[in-house]
C-alpha positions as CSV (number, residue, x, y, z in Angstrom):
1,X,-9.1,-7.2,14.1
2,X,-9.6,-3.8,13.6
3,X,-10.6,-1.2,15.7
4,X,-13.0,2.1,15.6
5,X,-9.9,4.1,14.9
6,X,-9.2,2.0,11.9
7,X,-12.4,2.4,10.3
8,X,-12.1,6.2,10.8
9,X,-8.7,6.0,9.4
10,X,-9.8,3.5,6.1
11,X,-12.8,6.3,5.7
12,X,-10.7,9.1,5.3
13,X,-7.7,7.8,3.6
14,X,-10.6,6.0,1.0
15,X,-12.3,9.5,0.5
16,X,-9.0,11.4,0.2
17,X,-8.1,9.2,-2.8
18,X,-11.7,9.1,-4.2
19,X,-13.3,12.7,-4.1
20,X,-12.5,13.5,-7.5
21,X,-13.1,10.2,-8.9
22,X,-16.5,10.5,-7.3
23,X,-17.1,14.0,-8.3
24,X,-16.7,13.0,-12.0
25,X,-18.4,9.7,-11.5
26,X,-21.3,12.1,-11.0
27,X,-20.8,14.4,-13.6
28,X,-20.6,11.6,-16.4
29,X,-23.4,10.3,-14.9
30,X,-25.8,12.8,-15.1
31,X,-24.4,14.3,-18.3
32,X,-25.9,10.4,-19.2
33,X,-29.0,10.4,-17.6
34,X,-29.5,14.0,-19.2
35,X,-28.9,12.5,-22.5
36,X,-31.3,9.8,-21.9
37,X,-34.2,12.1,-20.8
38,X,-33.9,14.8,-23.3
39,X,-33.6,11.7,-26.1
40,X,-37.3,10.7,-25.4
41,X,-38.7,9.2,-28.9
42,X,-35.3,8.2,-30.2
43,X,-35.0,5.1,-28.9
44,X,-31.4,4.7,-30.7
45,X,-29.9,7.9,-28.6
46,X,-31.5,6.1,-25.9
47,X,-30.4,2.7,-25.9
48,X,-26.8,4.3,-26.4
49,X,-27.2,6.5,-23.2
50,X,-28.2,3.7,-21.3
51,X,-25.3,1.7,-22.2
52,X,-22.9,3.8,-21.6
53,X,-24.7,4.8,-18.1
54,X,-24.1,1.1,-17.2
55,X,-20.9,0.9,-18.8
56,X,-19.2,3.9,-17.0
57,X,-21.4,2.4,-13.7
58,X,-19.3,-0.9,-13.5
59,X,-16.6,0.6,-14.8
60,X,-16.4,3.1,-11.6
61,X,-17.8,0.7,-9.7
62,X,-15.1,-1.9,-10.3
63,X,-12.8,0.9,-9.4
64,X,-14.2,2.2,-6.2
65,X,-13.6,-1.8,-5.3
66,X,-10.3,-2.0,-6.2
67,X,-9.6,1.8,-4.5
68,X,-11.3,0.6,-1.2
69,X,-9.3,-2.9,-0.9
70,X,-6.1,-1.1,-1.6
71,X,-7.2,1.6,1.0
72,X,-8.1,-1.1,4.0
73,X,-5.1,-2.5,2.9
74,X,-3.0,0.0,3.2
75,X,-5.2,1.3,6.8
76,X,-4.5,-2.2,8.3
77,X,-0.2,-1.9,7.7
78,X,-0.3,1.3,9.9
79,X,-2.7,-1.1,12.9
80,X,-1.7,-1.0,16.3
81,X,-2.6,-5.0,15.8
82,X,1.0,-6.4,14.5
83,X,-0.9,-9.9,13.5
84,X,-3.2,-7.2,11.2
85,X,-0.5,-5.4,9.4
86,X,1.5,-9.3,8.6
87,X,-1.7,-10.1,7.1
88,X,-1.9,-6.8,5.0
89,X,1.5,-7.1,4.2
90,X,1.0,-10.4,2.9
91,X,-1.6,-8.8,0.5
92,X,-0.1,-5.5,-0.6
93,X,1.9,-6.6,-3.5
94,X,-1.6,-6.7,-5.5
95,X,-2.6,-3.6,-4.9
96,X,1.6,-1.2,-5.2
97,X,4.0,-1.1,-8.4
98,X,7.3,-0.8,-7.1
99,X,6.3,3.5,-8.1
100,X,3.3,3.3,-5.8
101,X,5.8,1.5,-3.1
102,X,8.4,4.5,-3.6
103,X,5.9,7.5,-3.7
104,X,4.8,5.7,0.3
105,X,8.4,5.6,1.3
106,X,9.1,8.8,0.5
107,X,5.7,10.7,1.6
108,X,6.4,11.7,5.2
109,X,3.3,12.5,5.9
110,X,1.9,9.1,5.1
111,X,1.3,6.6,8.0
112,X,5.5,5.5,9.6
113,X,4.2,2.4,9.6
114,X,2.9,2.3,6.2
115,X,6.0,3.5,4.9
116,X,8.6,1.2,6.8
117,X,6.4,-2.2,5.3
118,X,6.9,-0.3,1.8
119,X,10.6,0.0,2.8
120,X,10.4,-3.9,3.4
121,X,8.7,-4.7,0.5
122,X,10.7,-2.8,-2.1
123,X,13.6,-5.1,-0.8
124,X,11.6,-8.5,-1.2
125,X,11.2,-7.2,-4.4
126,X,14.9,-6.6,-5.4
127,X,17.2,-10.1,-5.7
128,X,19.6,-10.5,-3.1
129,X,22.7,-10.8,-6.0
130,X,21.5,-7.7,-7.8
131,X,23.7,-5.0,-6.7
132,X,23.2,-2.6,-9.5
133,X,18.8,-2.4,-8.7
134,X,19.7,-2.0,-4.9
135,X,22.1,1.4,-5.9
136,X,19.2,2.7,-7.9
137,X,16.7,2.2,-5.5
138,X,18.6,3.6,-2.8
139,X,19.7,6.1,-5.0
140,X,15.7,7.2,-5.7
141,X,15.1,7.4,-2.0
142,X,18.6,9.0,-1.1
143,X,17.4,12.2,1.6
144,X,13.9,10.7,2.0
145,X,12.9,11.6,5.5
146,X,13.9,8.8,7.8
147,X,11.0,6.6,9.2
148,X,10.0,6.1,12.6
149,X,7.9,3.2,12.8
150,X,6.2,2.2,16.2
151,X,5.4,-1.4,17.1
152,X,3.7,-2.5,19.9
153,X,4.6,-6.6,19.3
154,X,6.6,-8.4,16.5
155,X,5.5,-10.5,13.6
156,X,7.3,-11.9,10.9
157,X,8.6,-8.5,8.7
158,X,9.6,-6.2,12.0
159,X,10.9,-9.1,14.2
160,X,14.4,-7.7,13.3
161,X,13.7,-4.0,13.6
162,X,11.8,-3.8,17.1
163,X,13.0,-0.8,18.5
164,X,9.8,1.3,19.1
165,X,12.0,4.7,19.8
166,X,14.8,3.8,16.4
167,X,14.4,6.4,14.0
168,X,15.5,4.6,10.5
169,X,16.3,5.7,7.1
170,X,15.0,3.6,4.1
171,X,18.2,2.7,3.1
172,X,18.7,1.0,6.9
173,X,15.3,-1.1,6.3
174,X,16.0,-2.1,2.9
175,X,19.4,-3.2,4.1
176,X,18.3,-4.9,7.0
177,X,15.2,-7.0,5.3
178,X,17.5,-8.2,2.6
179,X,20.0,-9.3,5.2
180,X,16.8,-10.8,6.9
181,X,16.2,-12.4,3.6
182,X,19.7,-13.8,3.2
183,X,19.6,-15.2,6.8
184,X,16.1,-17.0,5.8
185,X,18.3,-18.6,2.5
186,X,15.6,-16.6,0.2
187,X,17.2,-15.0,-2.4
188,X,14.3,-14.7,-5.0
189,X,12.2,-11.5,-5.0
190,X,9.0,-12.3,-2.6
191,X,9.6,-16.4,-2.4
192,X,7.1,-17.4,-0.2
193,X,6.7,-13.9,1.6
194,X,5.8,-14.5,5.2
195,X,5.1,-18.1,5.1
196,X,7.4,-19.8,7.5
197,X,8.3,-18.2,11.2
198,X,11.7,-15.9,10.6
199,X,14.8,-16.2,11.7
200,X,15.2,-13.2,13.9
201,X,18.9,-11.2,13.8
202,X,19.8,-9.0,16.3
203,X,17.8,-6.5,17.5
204,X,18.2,-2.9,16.3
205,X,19.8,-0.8,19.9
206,X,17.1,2.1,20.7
207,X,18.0,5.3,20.2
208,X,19.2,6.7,23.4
């Protein structure tokens, strides 16, 4: 469940990513309902503005949707509530491109946690045989700021990485989910992500 800190957190990582979509949300708008107004006695010009007033409305509205699911999602991954960010996990896929899951990785500002279930999920992504994807993804994130994820229990993605002081690089948590992967027999990208309890390898050694 999530907390007050959450919300905070959903509300300003939604507005972040919205301002300017809102900003010209209005503009288009009103440039609309200016049209309309000023076209009083041509009820073609009118019926034209009003349509496209409701067309650009759903059309933003659809996306302010989409923009808040993928920002809740993305505000649960980084929850002190380990259940939480399995669940979000589980649901991220819809919202991040593999681009979308690289640009997270690499941002060091973004949320560690955030980034180190990106991490995993560019390597549910990639086939266990394909050798050639795994170079170029590594390659893409080669002197990307190592992540530093902190976990307060486990669930079934960090189970193998619980080390709450372990400073990682992408490259160690792409390395260790597909391993995690292999030791579960899945070799397919994202075959039945999450849905039976992991088989746990050994535990990463904290950092000393």
């Amino acid at each position: 469940m999530m907390g007050p800190d959450d919300w905070v957190a959903f509300v300003l990582r939604w507005s972040d990513s919205s301002v300017v979509h809102i900003v010209a949300l209005t503009v288009i708008l009103a440039f609309f309902g200016l049209v309309f107004r000023e076209s009083s006695g041509h009820r073609g010009w009118q019926w034209l503005s009003l349509s496209a007033f409701l067309l650009a409305g759903t059309g933003w509205g659809y996306h302010f949707w989409r923009s808040s699911e993928c920002a809740l999602t993305l505000t649960q991954l980084g929850s002190e509530d380990d259940g939480l960010a399995a669940r979000a996990y589980r649901n991220l896929p819809a919202y991040a491109d593999p681009g979308c899951l690289i640009h997270l990785v690499r941002n060091a500002n973004e949320d560690q946690n955030v980034r180190f279930y990106a991490a995993c999920l560019l390597a549910d992504e990639l086939p266990t045989s394909d050798g050639v994807k795994k170079k170029i993804l590594l390659l893409i994130l080669d002197g990307t700021p190592d992540i530093r994820a902190v976990f307060f229990s486990t669930n079934e993605v960090n189970c193998a990485f619980f080390a709450p002081t372990r400073a990682l690089s992408p490259a160690d948590v792409i390395n260790r989910r597909l391993d995690m992967r292999h030791a579960q027999g899945r070799s397919t990208p994202n075959a039945a992500v999450g849905s039976a309890a992991p088989t746990p390898l050994p535990r990463l050694p904290e950092n000393p």
